[in-house]
Structure formats: C-alpha cells, structure tokens
ChimeraX commands (.cxc) that place a marker at each C-alpha (Angstrom):
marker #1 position -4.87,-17.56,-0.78 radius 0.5
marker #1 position -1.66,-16.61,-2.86 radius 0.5
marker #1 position 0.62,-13.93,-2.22 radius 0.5
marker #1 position 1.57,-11.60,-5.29 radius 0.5
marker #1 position 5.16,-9.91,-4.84 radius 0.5
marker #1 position 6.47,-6.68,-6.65 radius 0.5
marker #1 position 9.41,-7.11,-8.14 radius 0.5
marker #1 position 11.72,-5.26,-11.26 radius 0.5
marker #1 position 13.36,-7.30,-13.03 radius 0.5
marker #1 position 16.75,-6.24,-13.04 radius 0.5
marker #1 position 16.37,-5.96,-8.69 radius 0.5
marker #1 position 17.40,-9.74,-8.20 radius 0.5
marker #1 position 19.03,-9.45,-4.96 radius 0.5
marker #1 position 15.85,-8.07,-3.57 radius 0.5
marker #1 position 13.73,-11.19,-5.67 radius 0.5
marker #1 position 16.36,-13.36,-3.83 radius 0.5
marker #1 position 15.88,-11.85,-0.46 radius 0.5
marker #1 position 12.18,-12.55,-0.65 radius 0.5
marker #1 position 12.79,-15.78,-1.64 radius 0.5
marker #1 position 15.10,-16.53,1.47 radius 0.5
marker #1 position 12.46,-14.88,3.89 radius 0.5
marker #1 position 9.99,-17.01,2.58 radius 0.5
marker #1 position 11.50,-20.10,2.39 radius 0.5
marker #1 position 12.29,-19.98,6.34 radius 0.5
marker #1 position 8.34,-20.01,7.04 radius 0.5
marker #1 position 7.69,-22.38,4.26 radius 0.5
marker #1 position 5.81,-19.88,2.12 radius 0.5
marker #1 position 5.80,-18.88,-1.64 radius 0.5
marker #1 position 5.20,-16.24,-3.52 radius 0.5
marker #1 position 4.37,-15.51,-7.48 radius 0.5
marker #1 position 6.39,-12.39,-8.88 radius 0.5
marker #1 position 4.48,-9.72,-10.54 radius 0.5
marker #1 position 6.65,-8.20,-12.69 radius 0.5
marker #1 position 7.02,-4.13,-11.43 radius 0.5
marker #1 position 6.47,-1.46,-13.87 radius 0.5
marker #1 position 9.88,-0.03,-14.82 radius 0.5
marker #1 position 9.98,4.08,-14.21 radius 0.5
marker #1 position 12.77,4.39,-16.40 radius 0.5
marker #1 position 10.41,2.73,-19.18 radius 0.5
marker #1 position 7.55,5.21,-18.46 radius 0.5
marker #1 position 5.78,6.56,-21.62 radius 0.5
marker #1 position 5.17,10.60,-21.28 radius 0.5
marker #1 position 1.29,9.61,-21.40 radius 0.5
marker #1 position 2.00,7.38,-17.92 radius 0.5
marker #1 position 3.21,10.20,-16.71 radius 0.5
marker #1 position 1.42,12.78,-17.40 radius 0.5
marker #1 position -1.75,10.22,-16.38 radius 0.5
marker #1 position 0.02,10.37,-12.60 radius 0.5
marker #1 position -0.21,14.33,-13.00 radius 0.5
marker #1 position -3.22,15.52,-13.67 radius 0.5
marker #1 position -5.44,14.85,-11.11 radius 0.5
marker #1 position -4.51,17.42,-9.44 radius 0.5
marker #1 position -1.60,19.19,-10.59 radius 0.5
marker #1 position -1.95,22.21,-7.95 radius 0.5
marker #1 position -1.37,19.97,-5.02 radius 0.5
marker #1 position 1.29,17.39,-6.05 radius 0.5
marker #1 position 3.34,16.26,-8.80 radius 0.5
marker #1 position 4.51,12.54,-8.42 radius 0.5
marker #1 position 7.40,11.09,-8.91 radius 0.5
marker #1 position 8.20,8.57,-11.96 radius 0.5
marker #1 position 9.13,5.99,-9.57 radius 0.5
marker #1 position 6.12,6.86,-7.63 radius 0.5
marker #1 position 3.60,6.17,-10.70 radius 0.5
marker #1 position 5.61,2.94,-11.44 radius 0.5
marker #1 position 4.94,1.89,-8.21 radius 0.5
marker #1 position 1.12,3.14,-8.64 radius 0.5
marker #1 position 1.17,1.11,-12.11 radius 0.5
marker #1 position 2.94,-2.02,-10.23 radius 0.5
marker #1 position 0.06,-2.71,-7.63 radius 0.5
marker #1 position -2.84,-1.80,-9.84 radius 0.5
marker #1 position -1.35,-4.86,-11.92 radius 0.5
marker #1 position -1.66,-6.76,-8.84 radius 0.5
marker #1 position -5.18,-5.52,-8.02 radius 0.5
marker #1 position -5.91,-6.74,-11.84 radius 0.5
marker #1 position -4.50,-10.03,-10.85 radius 0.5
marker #1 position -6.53,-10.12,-7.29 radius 0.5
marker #1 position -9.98,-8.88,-9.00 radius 0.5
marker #1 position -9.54,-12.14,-10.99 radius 0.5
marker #1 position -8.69,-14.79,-8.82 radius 0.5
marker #1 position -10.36,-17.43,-7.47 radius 0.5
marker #1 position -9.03,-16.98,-4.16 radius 0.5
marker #1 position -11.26,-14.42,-2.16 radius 0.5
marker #1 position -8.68,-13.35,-1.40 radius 0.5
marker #1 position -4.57,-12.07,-2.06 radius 0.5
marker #1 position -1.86,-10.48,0.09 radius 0.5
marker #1 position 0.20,-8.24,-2.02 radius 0.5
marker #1 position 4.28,-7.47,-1.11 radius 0.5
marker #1 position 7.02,-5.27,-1.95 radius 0.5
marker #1 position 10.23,-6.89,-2.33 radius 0.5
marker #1 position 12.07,-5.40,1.20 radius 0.5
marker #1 position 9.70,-7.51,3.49 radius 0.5
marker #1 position 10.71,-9.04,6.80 radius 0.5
marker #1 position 8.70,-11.50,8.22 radius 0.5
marker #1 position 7.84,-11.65,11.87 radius 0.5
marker #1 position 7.06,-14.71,13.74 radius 0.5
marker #1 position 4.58,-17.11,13.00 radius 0.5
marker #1 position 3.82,-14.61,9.75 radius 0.5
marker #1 position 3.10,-18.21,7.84 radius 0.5
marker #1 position -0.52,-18.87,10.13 radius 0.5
marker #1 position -1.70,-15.43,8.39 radius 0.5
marker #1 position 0.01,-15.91,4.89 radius 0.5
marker #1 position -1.47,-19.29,4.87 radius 0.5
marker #1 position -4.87,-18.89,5.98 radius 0.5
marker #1 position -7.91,-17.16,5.51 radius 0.5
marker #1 position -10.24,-18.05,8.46 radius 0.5
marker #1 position -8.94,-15.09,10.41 radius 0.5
marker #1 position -10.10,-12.54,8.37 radius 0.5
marker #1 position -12.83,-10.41,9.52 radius 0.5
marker #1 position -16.06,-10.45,7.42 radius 0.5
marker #1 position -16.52,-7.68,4.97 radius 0.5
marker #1 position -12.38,-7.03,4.95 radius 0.5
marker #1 position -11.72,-5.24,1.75 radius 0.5
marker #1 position -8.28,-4.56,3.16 radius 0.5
marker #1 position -5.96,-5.84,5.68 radius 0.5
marker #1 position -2.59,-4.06,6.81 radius 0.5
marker #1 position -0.33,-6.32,7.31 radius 0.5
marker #1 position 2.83,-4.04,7.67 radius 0.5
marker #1 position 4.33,-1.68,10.88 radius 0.5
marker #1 position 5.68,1.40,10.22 radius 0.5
marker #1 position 6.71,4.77,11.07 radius 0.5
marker #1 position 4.69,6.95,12.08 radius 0.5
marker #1 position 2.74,4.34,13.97 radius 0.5
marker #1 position -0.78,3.67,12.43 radius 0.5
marker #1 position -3.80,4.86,14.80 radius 0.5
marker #1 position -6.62,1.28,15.30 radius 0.5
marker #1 position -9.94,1.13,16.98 radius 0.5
marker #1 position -9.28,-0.08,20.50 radius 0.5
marker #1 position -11.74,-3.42,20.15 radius 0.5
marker #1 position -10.31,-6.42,18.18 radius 0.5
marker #1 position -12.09,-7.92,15.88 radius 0.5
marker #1 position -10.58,-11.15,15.04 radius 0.5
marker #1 position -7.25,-12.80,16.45 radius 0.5
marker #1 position -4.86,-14.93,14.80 radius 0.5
marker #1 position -1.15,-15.92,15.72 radius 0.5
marker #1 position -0.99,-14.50,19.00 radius 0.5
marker #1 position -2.09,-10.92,17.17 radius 0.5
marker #1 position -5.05,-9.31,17.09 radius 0.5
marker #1 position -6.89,-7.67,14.35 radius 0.5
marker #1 position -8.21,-3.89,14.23 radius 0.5
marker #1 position -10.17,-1.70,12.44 radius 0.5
marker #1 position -7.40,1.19,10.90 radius 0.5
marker #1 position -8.09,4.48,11.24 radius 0.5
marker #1 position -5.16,6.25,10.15 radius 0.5
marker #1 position -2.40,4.80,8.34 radius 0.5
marker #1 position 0.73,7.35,7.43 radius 0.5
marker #1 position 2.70,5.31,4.90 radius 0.5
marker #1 position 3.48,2.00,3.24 radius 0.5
marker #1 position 1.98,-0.50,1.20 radius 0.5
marker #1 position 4.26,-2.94,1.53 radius 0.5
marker #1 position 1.80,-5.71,2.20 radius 0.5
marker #1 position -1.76,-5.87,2.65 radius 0.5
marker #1 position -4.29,-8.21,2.11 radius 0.5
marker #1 position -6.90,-7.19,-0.42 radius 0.5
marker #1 position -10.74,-9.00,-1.10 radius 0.5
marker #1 position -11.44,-9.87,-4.84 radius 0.5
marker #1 position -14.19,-7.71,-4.47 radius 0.5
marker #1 position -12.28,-5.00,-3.11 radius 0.5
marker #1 position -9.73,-5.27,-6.09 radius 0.5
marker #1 position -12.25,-5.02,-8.64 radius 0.5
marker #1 position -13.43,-1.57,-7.14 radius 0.5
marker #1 position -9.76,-0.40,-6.83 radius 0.5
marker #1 position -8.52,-1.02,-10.05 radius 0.5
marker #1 position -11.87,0.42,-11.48 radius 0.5
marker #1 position -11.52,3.62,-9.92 radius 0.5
marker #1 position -7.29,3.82,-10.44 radius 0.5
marker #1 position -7.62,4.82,-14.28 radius 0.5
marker #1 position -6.51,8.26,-13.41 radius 0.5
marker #1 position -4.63,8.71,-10.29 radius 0.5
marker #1 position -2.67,11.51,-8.57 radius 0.5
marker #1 position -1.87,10.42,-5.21 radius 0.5
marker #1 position 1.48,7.84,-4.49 radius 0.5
marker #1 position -0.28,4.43,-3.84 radius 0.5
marker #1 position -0.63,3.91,0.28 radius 0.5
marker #1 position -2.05,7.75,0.14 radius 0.5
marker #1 position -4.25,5.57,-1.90 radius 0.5
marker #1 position -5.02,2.94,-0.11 radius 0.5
marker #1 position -5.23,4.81,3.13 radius 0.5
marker #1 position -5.98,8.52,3.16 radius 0.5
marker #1 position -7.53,9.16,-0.24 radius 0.5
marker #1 position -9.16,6.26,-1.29 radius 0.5
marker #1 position -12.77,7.09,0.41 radius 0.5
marker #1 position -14.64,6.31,-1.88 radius 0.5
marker #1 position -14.24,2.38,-1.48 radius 0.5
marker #1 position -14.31,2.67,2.19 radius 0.5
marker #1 position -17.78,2.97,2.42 radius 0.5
marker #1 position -18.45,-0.67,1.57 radius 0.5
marker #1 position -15.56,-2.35,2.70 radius 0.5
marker #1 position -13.88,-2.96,6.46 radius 0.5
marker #1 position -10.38,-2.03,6.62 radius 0.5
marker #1 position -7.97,-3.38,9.17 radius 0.5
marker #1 position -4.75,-3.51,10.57 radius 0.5
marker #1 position -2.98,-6.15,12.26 radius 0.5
marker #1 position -1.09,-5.46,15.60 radius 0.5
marker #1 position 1.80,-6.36,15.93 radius 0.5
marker #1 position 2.26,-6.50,12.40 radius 0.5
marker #1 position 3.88,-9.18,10.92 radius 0.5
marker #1 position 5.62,-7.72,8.31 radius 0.5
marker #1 position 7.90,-4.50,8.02 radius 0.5
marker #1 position 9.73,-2.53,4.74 radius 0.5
marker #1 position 13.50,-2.30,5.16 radius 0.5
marker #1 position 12.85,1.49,4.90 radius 0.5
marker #1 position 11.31,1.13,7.89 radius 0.5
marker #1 position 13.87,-0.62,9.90 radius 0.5
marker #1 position 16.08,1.25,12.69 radius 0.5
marker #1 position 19.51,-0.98,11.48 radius 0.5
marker #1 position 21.70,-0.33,8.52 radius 0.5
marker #1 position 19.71,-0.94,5.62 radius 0.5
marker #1 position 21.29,-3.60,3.02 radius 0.5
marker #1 position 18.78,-3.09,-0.19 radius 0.5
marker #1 position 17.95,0.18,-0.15 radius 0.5
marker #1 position 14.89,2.09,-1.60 radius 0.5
marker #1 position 15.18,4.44,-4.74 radius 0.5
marker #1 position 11.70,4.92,-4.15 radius 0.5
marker #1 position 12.07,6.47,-0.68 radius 0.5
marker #1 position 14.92,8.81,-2.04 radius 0.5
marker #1 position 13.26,10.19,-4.90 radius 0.5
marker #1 position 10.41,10.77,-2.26 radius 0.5
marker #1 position 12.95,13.06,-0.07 radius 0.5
marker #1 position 14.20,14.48,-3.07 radius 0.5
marker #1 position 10.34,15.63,-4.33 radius 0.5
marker #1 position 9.37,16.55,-0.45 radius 0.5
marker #1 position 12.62,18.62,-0.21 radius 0.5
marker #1 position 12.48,20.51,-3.80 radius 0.5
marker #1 position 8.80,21.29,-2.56 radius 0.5
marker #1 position 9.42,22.75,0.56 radius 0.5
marker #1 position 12.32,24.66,-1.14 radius 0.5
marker #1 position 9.72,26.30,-4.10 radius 0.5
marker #1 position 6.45,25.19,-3.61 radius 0.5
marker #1 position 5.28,25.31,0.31 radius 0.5
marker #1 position 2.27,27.19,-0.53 radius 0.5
marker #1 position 0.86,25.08,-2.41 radius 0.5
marker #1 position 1.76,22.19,-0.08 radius 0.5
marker #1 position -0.13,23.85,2.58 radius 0.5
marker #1 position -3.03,24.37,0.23 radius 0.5
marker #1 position -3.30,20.89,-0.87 radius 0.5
marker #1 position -3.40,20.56,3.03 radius 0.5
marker #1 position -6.26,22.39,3.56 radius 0.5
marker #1 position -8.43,21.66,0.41 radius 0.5
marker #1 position -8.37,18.03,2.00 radius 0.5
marker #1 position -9.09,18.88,4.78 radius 0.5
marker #1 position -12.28,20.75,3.61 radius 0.5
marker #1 position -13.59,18.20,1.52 radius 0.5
marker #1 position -13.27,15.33,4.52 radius 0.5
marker #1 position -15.12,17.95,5.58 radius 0.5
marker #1 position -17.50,18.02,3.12 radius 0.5
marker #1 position -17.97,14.46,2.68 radius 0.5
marker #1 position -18.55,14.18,6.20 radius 0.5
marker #1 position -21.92,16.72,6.41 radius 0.5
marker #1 position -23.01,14.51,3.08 radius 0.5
marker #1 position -23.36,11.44,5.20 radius 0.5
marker #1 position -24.67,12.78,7.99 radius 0.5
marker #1 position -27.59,14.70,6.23 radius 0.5
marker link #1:1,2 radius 0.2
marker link #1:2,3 radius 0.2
marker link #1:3,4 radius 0.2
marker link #1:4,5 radius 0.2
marker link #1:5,6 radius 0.2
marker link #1:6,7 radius 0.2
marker link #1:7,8 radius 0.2
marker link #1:8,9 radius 0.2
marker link #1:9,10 radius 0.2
marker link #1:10,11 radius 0.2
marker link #1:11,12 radius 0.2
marker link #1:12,13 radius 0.2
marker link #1:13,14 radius 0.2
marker link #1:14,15 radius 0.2
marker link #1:15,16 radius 0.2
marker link #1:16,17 radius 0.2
marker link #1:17,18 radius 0.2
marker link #1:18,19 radius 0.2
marker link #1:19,20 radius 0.2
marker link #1:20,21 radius 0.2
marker link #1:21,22 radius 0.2
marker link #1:22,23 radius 0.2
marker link #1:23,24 radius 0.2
marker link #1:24,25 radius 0.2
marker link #1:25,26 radius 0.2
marker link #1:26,27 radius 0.2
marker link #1:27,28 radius 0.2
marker link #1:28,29 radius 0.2
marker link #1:29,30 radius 0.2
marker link #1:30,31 radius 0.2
marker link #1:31,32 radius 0.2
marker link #1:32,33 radius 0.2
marker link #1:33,34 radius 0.2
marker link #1:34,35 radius 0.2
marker link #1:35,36 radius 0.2
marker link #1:36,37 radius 0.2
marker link #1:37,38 radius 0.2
marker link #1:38,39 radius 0.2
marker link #1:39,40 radius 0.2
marker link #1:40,41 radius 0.2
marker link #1:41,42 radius 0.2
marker link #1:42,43 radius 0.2
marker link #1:43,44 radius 0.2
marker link #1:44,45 radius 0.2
marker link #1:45,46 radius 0.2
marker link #1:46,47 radius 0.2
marker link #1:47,48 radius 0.2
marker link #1:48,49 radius 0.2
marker link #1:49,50 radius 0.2
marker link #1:50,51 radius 0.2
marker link #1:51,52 radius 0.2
marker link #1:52,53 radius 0.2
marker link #1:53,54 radius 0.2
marker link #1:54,55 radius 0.2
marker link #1:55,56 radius 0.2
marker link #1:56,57 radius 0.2
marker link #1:57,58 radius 0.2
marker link #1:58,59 radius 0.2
marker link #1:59,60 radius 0.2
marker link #1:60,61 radius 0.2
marker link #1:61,62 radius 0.2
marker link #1:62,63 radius 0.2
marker link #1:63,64 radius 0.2
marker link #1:64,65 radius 0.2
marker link #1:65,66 radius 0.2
marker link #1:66,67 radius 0.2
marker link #1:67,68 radius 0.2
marker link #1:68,69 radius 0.2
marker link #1:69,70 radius 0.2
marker link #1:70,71 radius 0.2
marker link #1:71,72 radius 0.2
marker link #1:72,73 radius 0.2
marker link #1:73,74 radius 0.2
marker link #1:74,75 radius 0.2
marker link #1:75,76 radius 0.2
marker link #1:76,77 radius 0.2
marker link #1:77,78 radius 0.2
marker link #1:78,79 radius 0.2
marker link #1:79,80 radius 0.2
marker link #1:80,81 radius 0.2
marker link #1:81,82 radius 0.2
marker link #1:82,83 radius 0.2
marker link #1:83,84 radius 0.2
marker link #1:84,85 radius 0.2
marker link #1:85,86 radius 0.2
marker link #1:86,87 radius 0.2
marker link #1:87,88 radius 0.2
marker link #1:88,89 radius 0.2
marker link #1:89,90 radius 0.2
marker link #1:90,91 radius 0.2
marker link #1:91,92 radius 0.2
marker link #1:92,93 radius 0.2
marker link #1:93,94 radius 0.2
marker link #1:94,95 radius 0.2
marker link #1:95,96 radius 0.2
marker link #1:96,97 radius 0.2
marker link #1:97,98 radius 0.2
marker link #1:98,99 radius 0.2
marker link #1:99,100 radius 0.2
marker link #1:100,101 radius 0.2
marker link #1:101,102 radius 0.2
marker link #1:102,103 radius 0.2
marker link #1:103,104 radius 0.2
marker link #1:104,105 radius 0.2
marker link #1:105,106 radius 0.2
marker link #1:106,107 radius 0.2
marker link #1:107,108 radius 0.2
marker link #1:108,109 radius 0.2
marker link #1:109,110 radius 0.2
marker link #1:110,111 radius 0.2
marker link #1:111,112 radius 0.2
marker link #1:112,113 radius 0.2
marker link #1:113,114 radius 0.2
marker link #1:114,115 radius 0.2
marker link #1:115,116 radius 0.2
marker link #1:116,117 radius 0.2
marker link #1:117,118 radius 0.2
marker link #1:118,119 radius 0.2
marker link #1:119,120 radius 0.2
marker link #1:120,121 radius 0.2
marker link #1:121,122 radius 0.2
marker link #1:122,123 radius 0.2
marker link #1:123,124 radius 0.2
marker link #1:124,125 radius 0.2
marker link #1:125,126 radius 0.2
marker link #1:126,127 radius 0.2
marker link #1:127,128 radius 0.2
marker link #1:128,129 radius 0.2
marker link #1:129,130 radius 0.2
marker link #1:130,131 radius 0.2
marker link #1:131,132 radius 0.2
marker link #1:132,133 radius 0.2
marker link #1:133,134 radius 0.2
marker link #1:134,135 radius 0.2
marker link #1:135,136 radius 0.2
marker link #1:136,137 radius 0.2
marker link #1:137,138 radius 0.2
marker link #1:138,139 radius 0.2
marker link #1:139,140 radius 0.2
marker link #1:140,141 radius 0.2
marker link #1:141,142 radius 0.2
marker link #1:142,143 radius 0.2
marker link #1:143,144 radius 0.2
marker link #1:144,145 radius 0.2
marker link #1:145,146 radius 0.2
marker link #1:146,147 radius 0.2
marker link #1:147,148 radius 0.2
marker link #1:148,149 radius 0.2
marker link #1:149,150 radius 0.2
marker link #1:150,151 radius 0.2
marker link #1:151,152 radius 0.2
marker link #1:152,153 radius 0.2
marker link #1:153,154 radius 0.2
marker link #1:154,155 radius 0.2
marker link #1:155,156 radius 0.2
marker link #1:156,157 radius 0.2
marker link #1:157,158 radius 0.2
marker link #1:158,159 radius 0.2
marker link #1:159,160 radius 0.2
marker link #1:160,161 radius 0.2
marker link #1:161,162 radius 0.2
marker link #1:162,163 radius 0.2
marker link #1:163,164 radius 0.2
marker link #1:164,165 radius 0.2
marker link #1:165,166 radius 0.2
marker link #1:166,167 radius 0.2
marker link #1:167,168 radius 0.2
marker link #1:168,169 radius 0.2
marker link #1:169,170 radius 0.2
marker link #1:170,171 radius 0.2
marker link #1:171,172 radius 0.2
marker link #1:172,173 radius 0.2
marker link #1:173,174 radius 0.2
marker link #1:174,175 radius 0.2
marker link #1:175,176 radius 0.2
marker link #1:176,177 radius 0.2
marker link #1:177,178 radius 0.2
marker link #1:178,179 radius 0.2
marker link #1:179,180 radius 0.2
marker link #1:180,181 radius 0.2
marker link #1:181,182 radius 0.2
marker link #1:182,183 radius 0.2
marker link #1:183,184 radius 0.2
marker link #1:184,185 radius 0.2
marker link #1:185,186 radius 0.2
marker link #1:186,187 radius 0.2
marker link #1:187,188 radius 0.2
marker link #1:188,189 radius 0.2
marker link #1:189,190 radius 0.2
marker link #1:190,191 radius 0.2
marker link #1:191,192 radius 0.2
marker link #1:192,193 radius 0.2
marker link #1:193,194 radius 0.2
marker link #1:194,195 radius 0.2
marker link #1:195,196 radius 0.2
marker link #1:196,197 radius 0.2
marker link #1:197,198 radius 0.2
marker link #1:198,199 radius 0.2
marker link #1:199,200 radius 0.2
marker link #1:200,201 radius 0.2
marker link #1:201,202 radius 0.2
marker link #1:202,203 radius 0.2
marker link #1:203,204 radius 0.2
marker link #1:204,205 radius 0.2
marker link #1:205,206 radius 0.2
marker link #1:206,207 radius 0.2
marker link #1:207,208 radius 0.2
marker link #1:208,209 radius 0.2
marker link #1:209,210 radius 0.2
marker link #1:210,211 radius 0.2
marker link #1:211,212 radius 0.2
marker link #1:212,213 radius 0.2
marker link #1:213,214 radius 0.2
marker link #1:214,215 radius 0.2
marker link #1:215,216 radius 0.2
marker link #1:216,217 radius 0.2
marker link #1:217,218 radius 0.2
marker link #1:218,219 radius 0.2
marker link #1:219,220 radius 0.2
marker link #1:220,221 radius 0.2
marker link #1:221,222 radius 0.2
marker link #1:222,223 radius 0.2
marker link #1:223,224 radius 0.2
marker link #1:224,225 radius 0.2
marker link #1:225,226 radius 0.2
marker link #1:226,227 radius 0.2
marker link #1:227,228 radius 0.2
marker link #1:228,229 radius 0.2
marker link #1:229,230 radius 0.2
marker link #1:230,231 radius 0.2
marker link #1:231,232 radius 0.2
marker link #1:232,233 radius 0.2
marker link #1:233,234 radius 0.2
marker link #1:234,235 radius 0.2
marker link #1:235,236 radius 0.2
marker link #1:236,237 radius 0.2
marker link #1:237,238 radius 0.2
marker link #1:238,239 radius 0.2
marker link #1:239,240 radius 0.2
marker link #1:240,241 radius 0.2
marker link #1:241,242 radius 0.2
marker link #1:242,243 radius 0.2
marker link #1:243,244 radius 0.2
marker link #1:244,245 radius 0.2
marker link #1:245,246 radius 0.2
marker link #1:246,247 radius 0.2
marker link #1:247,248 radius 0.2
marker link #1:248,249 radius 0.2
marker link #1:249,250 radius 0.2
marker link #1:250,251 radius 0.2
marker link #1:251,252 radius 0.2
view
C-alpha cells in the first residue's frame, strides 16, 4: 500500500517536513507533484466555476488543490495496490501511525474511503466499530466538516472519483465528504478515531508552515459574507432540498 503526498514544488520546507515525520516511523512516501494556482489556465478556472456559479465561486488555490488530488486519484485508480493513502504536506503523525500506513488488513471490507485525519469541527461516526487497529478503532463517518489531508482511498473507489471530477464546483473534502453522494452508495466510508494524523491548520500551537490555502479560504468566506450572504444562504438551502430529494428517491 503506498502513500501519495501533495506537494508544490517550490514548498520544500514543507517536502522536508514530511520527510522528517516520516522517517521517525520508518515510512515513505512518493511526491505527487501539486498543481500550481499561480499556473492555472483561465479554462481550469473557469472549469472550477461553473457548476454552480449561484452558490460558490472557488478559489484558484482551491481548484489547484481540486486538480492536485484528482492526479492522485488518477495515480490510485491505477495501482496495483488496492489500495493508497493520500497526504497533504502539513501532516503530523500520531503514534503508532506506521501499523495503519503499513498495512492493509485493518481495513473494513467494501472501504472506498478511510479518514485518517482529526479536525475541527469534530467529525460525527456511527457509535459501533467496525474494525480496530493500533489501539484505534474504525467507524463508519457520517459527517465530516473539513480536510482532506489524508485518507485512504480503494482503487475502485478512485476510478469512480476521478470519473465523475471532470467538472467540479465544490473545494475537494466538500467533495469527498458532503457532496460527493453519488459514490457513496457503493462504497463504505470511515473514519478512524483517534485519528492518526492532523493538518498544521488544525493544530492549537503556533503554526510554523502555514497554509495559503486556508487564507485565501477566509479571504473568499469573508468577501462573501460582506456581498454575497444571500446567496450563501441559498446555496444552503438548495442542498438541503435536494438531500432531501435524494432521500424520498431511495426510499420509494
């Protein structure tokens, strides 16, 4: 089972940091080289817009980042490993995080995806485990609120992913997590508690490599609320109704 991780080119203290982290559990990585949003052609970006322009207009560094793990899902969808953990390059590594980066037996059958991250606001999980490993137990996720920082993904899994990523309008853990139902139907998706990795964002201490991705979040989020909070609250709702909607398909 390899492990892909993120990484722009020019970022090499955060490539080193992930190197260092690594190398203290004995683990290795191969870089996938991230998608540059300075280097964005205006068709990338205007691909990461029109899904639904109403609702929300992302970020260059937010399709970049998009662009950067459906490269990795590429990657994963033709492996010969069943499966590949994907990372950002602002990991920290909990303890014993090698016993899950290192094996595969663990992981629950039917997993498209596996959360391997904590973050803020927690993530809500089914109370039951279904699988243990490390001295952690494994979930099915319910609600995840943000990150994709690293997660486990099937080959299977990756092949539907990238498929259906083509055109995309949501940042990538809205993805992953909230958005993404159409691949949720035939794959299990999981979290493990307590996770044994965690984004630097996500960290209470002073943070050392900082996140250009997080600001230019804040910096969307607060030029939205300033000009656009109706249509905020209307992407809000027209969610909502179509969870709705989805929801009375299945059960009729």
């Amino acid at each position: 089972m390899k492990t892909l991780v993120i990484n722009l080119e020019r970022e090499t203290a955060r490539l080193a940091h992930m190197r260092r982290v690594f190398a203290e559990q004995g683990l290795d990585f191969e870089v996938v080289k991230a998608v540059d949003a300075k280097l964005l052609s205006p068709e990338q970006l205007k691909a990461g817009r029109t899904g639904k322009p109403r609702f929300y207009e992302l970020g260059a560094g937010e399709i970049a980042c998009f662009l950067s793990h459906r490269k990795c899902w590429e990657i994963a969808a033709q492996s010969e490993d069943e499966f590949t953990i994907i990372c950002e390059d602002d990991l920290f590594l909990g303890e014993n995080a090698a016993a899950i980066f290192g094996d595969d037996g663990w992981i629950p059958e039917g997993a498209g995806v596996v959360r391997l991250e904590a973050c803020k606001p927690k993530t809500l999980i089914g109370k039951a485990a279904v699988s243990t490993v490390a001295g952690r137990k494994v979930h099915p996720l319910r609600v995840a609120r943000a990150g994709a920082g690293a997660y486990l993904i099937s080959r299977s899994c990756a092949q539907v992913l990238h498929t259906n990523s083509r055109v995309f309008c949501d940042p990538v853990d809205q993805f992953l997590y909230s958005s993404g139902l159409f691949y949720k139907k035939s794959f299990g998706i999981y979290q493990i508690d307590p996770s044994p990795a965690i984004q630097e964002v996500f960290l209470k201490n002073d943070r050392v490599l900082g996140s250009s991705l997080f600001k230019e979040r804040l910096h969307i989020e607060k030029g939205e609320r300033k000009s656009s909070i109706s249509r905020i609250l209307f992407r809000k709702i027209y969610r909502f109704f179509v969870k709705i909607i989805k929801k009375t398909k299945r059960e009729n």
